[in-house]
The first five atom37 places (N, CA, C, CB, O) and aatype in JSON, in Angstrom:
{
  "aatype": [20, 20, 20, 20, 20, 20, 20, 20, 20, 20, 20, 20, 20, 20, 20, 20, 20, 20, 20, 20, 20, 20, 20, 20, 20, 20, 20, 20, 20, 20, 20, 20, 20, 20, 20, 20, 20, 20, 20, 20, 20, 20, 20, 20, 20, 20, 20, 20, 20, 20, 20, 20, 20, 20, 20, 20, 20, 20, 20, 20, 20, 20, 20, 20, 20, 20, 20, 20, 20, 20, 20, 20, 20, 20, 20, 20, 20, 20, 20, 20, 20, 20, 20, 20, 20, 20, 20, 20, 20, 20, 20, 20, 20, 20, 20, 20, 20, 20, 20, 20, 20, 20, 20, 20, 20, 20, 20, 20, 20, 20, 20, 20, 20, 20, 20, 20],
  "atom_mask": [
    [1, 1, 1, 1, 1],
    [1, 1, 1, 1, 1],
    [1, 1, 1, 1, 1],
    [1, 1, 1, 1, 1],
    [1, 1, 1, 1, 1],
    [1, 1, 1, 1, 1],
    [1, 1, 1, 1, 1],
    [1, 1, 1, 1, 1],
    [1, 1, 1, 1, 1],
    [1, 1, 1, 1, 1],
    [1, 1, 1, 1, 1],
    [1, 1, 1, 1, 1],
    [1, 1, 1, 1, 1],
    [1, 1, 1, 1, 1],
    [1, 1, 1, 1, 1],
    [1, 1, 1, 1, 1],
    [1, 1, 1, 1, 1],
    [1, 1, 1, 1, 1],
    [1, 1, 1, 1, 1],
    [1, 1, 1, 1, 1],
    [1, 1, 1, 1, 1],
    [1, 1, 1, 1, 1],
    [1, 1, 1, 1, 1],
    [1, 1, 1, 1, 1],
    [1, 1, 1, 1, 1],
    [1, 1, 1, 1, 1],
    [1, 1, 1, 1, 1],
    [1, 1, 1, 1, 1],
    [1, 1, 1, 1, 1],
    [1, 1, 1, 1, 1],
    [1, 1, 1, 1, 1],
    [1, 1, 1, 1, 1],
    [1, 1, 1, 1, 1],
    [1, 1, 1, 1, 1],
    [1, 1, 1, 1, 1],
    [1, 1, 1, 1, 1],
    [1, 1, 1, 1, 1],
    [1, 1, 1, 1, 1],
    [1, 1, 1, 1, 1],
    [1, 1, 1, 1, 1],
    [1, 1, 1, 1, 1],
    [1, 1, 1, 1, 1],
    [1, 1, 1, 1, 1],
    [1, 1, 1, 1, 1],
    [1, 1, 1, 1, 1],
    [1, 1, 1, 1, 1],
    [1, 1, 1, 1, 1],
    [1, 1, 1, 1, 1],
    [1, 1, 1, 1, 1],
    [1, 1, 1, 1, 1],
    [1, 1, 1, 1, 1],
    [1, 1, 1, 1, 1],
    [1, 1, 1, 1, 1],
    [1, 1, 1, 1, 1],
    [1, 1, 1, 1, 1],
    [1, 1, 1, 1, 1],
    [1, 1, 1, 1, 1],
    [1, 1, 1, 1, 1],
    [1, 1, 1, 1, 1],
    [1, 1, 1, 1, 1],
    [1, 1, 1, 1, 1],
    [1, 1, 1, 1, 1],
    [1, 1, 1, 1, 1],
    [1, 1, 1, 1, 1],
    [1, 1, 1, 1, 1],
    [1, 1, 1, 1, 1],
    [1, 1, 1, 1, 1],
    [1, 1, 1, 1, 1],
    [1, 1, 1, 1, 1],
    [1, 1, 1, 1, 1],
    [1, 1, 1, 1, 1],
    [1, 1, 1, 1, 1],
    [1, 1, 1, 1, 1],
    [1, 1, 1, 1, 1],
    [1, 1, 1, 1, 1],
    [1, 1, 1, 1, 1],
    [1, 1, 1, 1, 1],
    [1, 1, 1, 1, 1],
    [1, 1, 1, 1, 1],
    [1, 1, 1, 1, 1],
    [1, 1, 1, 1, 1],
    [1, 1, 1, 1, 1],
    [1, 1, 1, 1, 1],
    [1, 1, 1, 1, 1],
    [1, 1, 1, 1, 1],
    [1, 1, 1, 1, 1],
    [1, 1, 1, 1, 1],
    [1, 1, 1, 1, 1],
    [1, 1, 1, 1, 1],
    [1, 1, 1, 1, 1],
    [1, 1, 1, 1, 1],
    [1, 1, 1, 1, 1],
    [1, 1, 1, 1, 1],
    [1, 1, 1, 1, 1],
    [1, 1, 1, 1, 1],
    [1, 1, 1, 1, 1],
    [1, 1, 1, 1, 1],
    [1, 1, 1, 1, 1],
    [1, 1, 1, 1, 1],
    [1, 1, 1, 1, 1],
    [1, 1, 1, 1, 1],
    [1, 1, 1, 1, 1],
    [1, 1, 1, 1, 1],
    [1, 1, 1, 1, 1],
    [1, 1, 1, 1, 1],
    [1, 1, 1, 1, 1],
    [1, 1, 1, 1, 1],
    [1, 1, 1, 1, 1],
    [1, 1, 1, 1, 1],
    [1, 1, 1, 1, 1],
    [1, 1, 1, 1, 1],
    [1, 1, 1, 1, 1],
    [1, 1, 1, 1, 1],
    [1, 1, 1, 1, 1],
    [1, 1, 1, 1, 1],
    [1, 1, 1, 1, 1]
  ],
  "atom_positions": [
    [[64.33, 77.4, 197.73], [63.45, 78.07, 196.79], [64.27, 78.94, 195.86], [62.38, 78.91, 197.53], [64.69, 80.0, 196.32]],
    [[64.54, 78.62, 194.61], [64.66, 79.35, 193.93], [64.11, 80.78, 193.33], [64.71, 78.73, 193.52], [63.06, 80.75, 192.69]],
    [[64.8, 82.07, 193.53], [64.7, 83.53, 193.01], [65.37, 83.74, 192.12], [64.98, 84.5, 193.79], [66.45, 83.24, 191.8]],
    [[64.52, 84.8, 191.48], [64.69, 85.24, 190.52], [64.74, 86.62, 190.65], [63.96, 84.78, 189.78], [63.64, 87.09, 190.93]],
    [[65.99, 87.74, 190.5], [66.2, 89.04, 190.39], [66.0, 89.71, 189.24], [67.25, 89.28, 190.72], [67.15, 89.91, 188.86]],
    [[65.19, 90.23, 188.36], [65.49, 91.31, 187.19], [65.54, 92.59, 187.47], [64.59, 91.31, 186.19], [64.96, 93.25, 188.34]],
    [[66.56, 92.97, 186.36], [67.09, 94.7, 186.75], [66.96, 95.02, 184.92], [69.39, 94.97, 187.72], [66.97, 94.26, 183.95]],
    [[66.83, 96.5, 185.05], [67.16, 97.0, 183.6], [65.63, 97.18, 183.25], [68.14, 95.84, 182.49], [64.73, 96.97, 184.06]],
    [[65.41, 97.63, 181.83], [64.49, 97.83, 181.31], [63.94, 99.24, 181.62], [63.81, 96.86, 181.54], [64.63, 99.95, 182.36]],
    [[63.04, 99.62, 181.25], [62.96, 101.4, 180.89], [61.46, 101.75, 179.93], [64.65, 101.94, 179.66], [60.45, 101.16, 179.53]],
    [[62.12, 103.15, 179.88], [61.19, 103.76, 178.95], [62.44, 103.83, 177.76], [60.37, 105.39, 179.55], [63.57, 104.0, 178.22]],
    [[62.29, 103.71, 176.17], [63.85, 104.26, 175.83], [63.0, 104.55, 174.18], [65.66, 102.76, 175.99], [61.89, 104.11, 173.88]],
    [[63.87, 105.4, 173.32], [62.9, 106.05, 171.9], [63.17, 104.75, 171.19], [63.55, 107.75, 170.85], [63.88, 103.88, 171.69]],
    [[62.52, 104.61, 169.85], [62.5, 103.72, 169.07], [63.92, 103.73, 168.08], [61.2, 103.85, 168.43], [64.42, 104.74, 167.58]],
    [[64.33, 102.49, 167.99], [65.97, 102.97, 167.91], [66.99, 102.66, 168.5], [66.19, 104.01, 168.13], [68.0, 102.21, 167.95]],
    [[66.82, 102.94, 170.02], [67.63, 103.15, 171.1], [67.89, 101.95, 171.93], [67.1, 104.14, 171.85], [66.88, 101.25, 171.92]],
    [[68.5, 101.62, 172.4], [68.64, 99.92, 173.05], [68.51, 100.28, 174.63], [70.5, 98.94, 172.67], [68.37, 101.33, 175.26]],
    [[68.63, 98.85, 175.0], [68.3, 98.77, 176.44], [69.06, 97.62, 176.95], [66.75, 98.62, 176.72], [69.61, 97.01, 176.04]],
    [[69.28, 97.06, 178.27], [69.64, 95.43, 178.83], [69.03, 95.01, 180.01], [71.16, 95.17, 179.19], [68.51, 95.67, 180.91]],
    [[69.16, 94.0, 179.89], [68.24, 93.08, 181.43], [69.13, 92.63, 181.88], [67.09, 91.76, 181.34], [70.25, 93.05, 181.6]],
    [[69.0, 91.96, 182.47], [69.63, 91.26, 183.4], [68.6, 90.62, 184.72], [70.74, 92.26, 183.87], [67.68, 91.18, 185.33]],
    [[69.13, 89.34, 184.85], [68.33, 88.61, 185.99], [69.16, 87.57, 186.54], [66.97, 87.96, 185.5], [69.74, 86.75, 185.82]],
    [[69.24, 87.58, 187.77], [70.26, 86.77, 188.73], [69.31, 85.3, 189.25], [70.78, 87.94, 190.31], [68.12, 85.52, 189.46]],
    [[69.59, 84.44, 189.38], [69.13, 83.81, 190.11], [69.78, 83.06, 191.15], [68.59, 83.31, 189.51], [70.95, 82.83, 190.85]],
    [[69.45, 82.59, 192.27], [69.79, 82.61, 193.83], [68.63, 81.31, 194.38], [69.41, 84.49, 194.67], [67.5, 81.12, 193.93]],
    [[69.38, 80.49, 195.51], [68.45, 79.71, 195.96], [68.76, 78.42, 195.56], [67.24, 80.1, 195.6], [67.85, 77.63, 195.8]],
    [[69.85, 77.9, 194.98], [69.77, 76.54, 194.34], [70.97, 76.42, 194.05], [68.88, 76.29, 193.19], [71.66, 77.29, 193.52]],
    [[71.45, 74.92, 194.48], [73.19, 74.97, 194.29], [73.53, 73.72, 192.77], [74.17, 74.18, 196.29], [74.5, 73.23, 192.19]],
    [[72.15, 73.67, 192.71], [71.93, 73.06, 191.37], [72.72, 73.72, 190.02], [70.38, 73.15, 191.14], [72.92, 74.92, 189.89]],
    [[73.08, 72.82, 189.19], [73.34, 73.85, 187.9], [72.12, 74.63, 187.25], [73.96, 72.98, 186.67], [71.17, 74.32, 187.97]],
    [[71.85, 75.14, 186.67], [71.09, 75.31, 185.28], [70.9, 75.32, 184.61], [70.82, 75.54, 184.84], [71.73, 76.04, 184.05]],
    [[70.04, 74.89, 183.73], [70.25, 74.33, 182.35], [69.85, 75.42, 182.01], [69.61, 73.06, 181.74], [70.3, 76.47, 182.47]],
    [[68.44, 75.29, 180.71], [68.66, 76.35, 180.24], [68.31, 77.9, 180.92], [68.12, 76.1, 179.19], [68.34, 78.09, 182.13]],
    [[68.01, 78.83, 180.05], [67.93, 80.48, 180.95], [67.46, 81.03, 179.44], [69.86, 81.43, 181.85], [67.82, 80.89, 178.27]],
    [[66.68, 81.59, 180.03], [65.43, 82.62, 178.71], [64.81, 83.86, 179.24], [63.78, 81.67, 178.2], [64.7, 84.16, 180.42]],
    [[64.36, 84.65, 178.06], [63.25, 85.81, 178.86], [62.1, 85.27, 177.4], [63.98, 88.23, 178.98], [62.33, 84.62, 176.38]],
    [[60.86, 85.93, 177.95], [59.87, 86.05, 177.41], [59.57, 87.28, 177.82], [59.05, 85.13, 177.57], [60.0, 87.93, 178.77]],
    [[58.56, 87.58, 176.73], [57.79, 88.87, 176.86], [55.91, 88.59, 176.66], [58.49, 89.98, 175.49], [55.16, 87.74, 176.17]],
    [[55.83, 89.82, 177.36], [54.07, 89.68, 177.05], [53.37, 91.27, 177.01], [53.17, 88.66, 178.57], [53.22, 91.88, 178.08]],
    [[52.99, 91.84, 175.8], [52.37, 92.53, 175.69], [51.11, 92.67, 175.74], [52.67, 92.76, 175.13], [50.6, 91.59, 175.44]],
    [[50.08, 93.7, 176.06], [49.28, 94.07, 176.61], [47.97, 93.52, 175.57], [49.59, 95.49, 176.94], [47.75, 93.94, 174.43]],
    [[47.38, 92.75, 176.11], [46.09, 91.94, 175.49], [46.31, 90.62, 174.81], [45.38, 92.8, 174.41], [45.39, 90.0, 174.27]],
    [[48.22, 89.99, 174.85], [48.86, 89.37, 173.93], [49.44, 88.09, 174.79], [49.9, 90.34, 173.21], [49.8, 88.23, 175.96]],
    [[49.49, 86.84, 174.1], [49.88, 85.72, 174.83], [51.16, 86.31, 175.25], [49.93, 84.33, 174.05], [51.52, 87.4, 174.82]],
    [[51.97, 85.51, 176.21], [53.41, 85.3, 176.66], [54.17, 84.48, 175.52], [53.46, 84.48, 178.14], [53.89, 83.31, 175.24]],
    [[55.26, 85.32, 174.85], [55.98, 84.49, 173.78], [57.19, 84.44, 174.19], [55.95, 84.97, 172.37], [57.56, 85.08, 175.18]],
    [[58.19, 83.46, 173.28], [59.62, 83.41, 173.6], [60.29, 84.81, 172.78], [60.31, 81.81, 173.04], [59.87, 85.34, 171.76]],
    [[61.43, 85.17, 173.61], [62.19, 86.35, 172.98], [63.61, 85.72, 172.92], [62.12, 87.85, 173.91], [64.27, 86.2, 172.0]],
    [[64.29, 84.73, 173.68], [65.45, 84.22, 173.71], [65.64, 83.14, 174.56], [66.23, 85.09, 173.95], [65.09, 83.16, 175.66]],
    [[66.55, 81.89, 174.13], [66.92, 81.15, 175.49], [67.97, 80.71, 174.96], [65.99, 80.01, 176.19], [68.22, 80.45, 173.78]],
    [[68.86, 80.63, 176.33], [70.36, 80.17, 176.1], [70.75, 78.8, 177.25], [71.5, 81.7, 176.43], [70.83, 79.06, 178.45]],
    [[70.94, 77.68, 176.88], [71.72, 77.08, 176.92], [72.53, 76.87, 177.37], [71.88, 77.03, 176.51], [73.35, 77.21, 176.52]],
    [[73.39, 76.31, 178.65], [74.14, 76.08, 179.45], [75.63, 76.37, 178.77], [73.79, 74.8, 179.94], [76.59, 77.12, 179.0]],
    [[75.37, 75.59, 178.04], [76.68, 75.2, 176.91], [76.51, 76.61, 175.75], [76.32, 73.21, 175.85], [77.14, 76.6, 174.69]],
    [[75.72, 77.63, 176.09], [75.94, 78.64, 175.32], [75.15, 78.71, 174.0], [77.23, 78.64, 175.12], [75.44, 79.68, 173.3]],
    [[74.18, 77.84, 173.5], [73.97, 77.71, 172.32], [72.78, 78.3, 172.64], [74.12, 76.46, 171.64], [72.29, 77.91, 173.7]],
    [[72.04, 79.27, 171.9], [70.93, 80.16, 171.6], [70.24, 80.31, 170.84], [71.05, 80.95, 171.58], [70.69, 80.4, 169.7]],
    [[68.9, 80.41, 171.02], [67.55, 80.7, 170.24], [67.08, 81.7, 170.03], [66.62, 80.28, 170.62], [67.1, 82.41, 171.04]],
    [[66.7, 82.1, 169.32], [65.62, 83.96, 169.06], [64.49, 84.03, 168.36], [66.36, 85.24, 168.11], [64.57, 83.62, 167.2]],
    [[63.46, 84.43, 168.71], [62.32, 84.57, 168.07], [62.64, 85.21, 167.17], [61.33, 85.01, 168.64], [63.54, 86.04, 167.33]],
    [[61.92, 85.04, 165.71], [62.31, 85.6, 164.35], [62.45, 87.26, 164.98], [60.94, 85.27, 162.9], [63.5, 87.9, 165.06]],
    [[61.54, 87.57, 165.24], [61.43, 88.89, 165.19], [62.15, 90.24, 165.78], [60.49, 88.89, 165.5], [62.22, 91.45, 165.57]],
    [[62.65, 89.18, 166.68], [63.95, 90.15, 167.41], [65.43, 89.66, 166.72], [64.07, 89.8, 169.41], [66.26, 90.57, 166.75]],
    [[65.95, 88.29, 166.04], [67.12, 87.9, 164.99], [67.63, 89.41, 164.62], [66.51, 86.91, 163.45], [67.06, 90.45, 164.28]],
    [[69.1, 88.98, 164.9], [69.63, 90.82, 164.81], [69.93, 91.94, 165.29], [69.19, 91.43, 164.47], [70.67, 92.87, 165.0]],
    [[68.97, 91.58, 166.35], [68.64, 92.85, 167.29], [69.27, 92.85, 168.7], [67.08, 92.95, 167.53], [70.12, 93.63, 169.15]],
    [[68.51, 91.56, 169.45], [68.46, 91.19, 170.29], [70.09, 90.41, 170.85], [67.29, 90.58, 170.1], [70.9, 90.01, 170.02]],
    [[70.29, 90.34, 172.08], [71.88, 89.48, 171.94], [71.38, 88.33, 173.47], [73.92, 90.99, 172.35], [71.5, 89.17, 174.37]],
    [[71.04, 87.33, 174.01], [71.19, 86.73, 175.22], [72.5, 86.04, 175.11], [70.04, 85.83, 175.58], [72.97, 85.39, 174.18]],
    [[73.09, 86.41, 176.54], [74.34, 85.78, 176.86], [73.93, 85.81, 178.48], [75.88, 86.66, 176.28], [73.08, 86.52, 179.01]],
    [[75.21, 84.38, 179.4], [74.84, 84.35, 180.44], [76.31, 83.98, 181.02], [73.63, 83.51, 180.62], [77.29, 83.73, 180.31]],
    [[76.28, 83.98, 182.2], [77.34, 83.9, 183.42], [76.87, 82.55, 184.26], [77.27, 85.44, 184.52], [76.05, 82.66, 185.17]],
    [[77.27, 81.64, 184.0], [77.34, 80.56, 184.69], [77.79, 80.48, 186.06], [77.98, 79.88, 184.06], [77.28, 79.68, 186.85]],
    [[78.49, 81.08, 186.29], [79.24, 81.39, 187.78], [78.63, 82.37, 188.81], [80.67, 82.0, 187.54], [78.64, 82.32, 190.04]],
    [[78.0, 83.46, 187.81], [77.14, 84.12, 188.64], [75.7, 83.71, 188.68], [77.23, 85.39, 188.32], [75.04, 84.45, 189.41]],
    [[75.0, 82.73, 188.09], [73.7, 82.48, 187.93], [73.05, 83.47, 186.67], [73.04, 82.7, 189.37], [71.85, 83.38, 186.42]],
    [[73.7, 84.16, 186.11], [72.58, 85.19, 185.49], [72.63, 85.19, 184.24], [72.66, 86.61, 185.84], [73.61, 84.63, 183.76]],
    [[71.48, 85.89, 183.14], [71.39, 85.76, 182.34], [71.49, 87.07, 181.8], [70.65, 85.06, 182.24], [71.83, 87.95, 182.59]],
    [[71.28, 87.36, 180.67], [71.59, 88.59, 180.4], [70.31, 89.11, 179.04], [73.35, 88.57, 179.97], [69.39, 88.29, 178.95]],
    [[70.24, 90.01, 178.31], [69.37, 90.23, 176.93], [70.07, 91.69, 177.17], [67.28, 90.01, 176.85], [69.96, 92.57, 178.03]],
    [[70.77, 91.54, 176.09], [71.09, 92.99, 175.2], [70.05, 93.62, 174.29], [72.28, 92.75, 174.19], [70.06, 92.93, 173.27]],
    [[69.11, 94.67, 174.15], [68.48, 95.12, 172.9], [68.41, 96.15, 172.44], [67.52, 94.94, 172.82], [68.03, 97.21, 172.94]],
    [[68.95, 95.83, 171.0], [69.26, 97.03, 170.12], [68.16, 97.17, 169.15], [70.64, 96.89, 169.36], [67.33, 96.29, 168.93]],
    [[68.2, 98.33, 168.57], [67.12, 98.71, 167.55], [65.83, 98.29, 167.48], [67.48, 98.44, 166.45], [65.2, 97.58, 166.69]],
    [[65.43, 99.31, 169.19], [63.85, 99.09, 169.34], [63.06, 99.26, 168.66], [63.31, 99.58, 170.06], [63.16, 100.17, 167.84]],
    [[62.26, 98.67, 168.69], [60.44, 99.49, 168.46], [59.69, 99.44, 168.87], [59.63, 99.46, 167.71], [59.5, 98.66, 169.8]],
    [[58.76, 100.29, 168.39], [57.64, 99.4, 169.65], [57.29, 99.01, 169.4], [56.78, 99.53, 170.44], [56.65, 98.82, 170.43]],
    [[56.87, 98.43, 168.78], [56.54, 96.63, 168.99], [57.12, 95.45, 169.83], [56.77, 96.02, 167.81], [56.65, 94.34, 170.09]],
    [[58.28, 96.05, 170.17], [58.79, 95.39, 171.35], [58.43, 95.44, 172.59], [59.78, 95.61, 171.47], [58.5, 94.53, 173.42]],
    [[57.84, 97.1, 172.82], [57.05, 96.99, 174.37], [56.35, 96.08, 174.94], [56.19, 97.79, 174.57], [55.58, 95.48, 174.18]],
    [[56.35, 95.78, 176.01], [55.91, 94.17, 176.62], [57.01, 94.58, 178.02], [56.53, 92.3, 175.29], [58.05, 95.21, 178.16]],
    [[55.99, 93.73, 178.99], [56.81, 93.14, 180.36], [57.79, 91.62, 179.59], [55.27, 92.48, 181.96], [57.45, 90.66, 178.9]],
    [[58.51, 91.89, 179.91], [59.7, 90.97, 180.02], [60.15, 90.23, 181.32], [60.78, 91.73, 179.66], [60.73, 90.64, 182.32]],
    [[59.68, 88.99, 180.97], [60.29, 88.24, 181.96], [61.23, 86.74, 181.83], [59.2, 88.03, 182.71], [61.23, 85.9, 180.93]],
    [[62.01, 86.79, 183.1], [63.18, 85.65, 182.98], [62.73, 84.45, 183.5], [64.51, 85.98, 183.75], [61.96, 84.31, 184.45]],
    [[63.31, 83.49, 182.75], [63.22, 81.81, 182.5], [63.84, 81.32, 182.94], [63.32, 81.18, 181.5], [64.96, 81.53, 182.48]],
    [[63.81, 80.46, 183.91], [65.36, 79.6, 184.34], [64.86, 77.8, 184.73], [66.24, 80.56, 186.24], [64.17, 77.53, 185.71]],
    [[65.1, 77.32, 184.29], [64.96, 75.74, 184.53], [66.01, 74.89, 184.96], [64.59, 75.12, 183.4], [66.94, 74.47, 184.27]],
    [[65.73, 74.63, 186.45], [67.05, 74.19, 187.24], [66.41, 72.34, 187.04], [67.24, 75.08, 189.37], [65.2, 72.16, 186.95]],
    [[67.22, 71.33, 187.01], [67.29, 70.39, 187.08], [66.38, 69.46, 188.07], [68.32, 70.43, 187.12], [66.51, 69.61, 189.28]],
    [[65.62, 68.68, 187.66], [65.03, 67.89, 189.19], [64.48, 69.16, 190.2], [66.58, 66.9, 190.21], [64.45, 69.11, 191.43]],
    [[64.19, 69.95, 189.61], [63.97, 71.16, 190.8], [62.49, 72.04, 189.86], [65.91, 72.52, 191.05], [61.44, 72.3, 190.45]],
    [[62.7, 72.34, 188.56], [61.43, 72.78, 187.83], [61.68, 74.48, 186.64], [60.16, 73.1, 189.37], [62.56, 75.11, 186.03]],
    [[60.68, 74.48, 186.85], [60.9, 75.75, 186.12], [60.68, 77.33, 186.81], [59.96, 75.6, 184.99], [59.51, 77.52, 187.14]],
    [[61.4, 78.23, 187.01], [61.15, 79.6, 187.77], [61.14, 80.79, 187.14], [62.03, 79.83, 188.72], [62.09, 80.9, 186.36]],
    [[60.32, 81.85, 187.21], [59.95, 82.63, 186.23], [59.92, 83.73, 187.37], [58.62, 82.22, 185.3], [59.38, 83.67, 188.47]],
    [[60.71, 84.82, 186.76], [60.78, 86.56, 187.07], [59.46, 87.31, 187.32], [61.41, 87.39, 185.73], [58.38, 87.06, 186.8]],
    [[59.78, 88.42, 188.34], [58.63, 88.81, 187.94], [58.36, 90.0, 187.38], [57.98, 88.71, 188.75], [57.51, 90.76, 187.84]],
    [[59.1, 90.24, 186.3], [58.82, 90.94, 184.76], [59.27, 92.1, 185.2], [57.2, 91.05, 184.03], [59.14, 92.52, 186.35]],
    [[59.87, 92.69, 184.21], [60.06, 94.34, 183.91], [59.83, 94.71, 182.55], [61.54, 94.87, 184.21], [60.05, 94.26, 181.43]],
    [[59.17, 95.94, 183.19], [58.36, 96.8, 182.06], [59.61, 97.53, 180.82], [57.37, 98.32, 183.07], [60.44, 98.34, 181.24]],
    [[59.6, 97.2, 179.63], [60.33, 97.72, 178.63], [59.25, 98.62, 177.67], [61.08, 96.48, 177.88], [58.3, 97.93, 177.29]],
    [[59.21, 99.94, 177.23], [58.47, 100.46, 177.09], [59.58, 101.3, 175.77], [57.79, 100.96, 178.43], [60.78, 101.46, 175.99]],
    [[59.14, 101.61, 174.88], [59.4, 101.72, 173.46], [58.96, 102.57, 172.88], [59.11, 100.87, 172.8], [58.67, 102.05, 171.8]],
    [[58.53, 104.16, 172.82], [58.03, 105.31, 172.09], [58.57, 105.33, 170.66], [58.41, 106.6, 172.8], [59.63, 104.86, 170.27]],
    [[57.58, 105.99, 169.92], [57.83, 105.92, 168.36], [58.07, 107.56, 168.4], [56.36, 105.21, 167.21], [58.34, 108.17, 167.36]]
  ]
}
């Protein structure tokens, strides 16, 4: 059974950055790709980043700039750097991981919280 660890995330001012991080454990499988999503309060679950085995990365327009995902292949984990909050970014954040012949496994979220 594949797990999923997230760490990081906060209360932090608008402005101010933050990082995640999420390990995953349970599977001697590779992984392909590795993402977080977010979901704010009354608001679908959207994409915020996904990266790519081979390193190549996506970003929702709205974080472009801001935001950084990078990952550790060796350690399982993924990473989201974020700079120059707002709130509008507040949302639970959660991690993506899609292991091969095995499915898709999802975090179970940490709260990022964003004061103006």
């Amino acid at each position: 059974q594949v797990q999923l660890v997230e760490s990081g995330g906060g209360l932090v001012q608008a402005g101010g950055s933050l990082g995640l991080s999420c390990a995953a454990s349970g599977t001697r499988s590779s992984i392909s790709t590795m993402g977080w999503y977010r979901q704010a309060p009354g608001k679908q679950r959207e994409l915020v980043a996904t990266i790519t085995r081979g390193g190549i990365t996506n970003y929702a327009d709205s974080v472009k700039g801001r935001f950084a995902i990078s990952r550790d292949n060796a350690r399982n984990t993924v990473y989201l750097q974020m700079n120059s909050l707002k709130p509008e970014d507040t949302a639970i954040y959660f991690c993506n991981v899609a292991v091969p012949c095995k499915g898709i496994y999802w975090g179970q979220g940490t709260q990022v919280t964003v004061s103006s």
